[in-house]
C-alpha positions as CSV (number, residue, x, y, z in Angstrom):
1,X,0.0,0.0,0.0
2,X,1.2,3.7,-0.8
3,X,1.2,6.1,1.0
4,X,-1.3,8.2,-0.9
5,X,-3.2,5.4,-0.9
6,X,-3.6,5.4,2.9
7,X,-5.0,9.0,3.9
8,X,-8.2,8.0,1.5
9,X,-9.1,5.0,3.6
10,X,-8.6,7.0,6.5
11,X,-11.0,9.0,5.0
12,X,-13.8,6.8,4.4
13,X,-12.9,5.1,8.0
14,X,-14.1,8.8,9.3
15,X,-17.1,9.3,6.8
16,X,-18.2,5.9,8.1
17,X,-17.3,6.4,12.0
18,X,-19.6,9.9,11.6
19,X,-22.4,8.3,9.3
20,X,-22.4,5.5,12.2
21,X,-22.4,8.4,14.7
22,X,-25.4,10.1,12.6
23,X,-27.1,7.2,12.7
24,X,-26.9,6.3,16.4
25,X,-27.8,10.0,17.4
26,X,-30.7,9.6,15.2
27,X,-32.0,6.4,17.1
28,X,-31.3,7.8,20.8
29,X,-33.4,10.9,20.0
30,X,-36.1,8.3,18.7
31,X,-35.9,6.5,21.7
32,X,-35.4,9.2,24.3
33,X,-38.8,10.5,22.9
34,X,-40.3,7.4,22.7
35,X,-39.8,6.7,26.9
36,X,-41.0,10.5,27.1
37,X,-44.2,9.5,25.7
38,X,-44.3,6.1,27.9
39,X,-44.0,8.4,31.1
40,X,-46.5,10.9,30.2
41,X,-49.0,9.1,31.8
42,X,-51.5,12.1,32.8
43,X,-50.9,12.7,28.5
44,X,-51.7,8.9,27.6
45,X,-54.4,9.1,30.3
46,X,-56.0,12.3,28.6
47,X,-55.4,10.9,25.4
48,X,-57.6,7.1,25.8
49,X,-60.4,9.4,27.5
50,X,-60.5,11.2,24.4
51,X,-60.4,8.3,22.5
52,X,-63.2,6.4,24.4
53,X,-65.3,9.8,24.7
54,X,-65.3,9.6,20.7
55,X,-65.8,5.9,20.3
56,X,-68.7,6.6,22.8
57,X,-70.1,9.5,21.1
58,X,-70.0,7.4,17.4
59,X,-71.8,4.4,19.5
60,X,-74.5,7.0,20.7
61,X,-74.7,8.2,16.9
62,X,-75.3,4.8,15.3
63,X,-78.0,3.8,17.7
64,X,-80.1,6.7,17.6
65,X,-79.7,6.0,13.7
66,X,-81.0,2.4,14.3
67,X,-83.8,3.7,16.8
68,X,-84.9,6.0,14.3
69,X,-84.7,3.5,11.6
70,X,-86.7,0.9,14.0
71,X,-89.0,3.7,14.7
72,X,-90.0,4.3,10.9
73,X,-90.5,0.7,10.2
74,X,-92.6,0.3,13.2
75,X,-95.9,0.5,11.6
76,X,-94.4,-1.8,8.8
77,X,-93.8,-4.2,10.9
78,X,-97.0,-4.0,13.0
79,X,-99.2,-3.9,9.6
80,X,-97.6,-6.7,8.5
81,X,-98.1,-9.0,11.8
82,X,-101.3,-8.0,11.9
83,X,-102.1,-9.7,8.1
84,X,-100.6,-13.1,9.6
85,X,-102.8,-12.9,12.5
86,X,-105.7,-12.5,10.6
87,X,-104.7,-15.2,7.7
88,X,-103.8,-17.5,10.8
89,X,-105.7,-16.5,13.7
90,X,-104.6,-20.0,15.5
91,X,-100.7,-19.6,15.3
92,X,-101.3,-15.7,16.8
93,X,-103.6,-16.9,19.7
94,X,-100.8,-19.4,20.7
95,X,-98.0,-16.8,20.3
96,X,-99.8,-14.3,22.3
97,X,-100.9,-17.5,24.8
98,X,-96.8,-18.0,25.2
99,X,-95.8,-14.4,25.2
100,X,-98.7,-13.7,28.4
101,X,-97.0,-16.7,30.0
102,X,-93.6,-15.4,29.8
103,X,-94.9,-12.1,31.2
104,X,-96.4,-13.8,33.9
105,X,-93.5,-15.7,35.2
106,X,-91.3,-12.9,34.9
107,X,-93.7,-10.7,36.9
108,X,-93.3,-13.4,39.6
109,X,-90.0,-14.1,39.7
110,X,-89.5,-10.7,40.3
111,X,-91.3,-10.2,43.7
């Protein structure tokens, strides 16, 4: 090996040693913030509150859509159990029979 040959690996020995350097800086600060964040816990706190306050609110949301929906079918519905019970009076007496027995029982077992 020359001699001029020898200050250029030194050179890209010291490129590498600061692009290594770079590098490792680059990771601490990543992991500095990331153990931050782990002991904010009044910040993580405030931040799953928010997060269950919204998932509650879109919840609320979608079932008043569903009560509303329920609620404008509602005489659909009714109309059209009312046209079985009259083309088959028999299977709506027993149906009404079973649900007036459930009530019943319930009503007891409460007391």
């Amino acid at each position: 090996m020359s001699p001029s040959e020898k200050p250029a690996a030194d050179a890209e020995t010291i490129e590498e040693a600061r692009a290594q350097i770079e590098e490792t800086r680059e990771d601490l600060g990543e992991t500095v913030e990331a153990l931050a964040a782990k002991a904010d816990v009044k910040g993580r706190a405030r931040d799953k509150l928010h997060e269950v306050g919204d998932d509650a609110k879109e919840k609320a949301q979608e079932a008043k859509e569903k009560a509303w929906e329920a609620r404008a079918a509602a005489p659909e519905t009714a109309a059209s159990l009312a046209g079985r019970a009259r083309r088959d009076p028999t299977r709506a007496a027993i149906v009404l029979g079973g649900v007036l027995v459930l009530v019943v029982v319930l009503a007891r077992s409460r007391r």
